[in-house]
N, C-alpha and C positions, 0 to 999 in steps of 0.2 A: 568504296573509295575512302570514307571517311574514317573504317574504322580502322585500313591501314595505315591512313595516318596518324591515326593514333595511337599506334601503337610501334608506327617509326618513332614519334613523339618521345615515348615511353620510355622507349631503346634508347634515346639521344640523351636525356634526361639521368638514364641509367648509369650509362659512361659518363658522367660527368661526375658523378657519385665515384667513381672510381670501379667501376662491373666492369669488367671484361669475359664475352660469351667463352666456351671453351672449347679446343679445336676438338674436333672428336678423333675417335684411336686410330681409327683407319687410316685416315688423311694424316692426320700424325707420324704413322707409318712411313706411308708412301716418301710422306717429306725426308724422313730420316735416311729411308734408303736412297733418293738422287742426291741428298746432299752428300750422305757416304758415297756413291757411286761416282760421282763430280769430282771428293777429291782424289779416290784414288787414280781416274781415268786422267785427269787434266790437273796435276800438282801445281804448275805455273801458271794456269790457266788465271786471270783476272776472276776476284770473289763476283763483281755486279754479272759477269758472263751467268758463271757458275748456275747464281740466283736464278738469273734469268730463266738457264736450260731447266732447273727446276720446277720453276714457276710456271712456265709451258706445259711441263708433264701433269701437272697440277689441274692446271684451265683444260685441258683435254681429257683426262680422267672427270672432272666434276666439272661442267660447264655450270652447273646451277649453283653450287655455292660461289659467298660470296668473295669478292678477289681478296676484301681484307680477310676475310677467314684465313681463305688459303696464305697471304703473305707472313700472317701471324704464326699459320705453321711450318711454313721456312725459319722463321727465325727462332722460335723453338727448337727446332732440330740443329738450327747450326749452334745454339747458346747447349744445348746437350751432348752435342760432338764437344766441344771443347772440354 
């Protein structure tokens, strides 16, 4: 118990440093393709919708990472789409 926390500690301390973990390729992937797949399917469609159906496909592919991982790699993929 103690030594995860200290090394959530660690982690918290890290990002303040300015660290940020990095998403891995896979998941990287996956994002890319619902965000490509989002706009082709739904052009009009609201961007937060969009995220959202992404972000779903995400939590249900990887329940164990963490949600900021995964929303970091939404937003990587939609800042690489453009």
């Amino acid at each position: 118990m103690m030594k995860r926390l200290l090394i959530r500690f660690g982690l918290w301390l890290a990002t303040l440093g300015g660290w940020e973990p990095a998403v891995p390729p896979d998941i990287l992937a996956l994002a890319r393709e619902g965000v490509e797949e989002q706009n082709t399917r739904w052009p009009s469609r609201d961007g937060e919708a969009k995220r959202a159906a992404v972000y779903r496909t995400l939590i249900n592919v990887y329940p164990d990472v963490s949600k900021r991982l995964l929303s970091r790699a939404i937003e990587e993929a939609v800042c690489s789409d453009s």
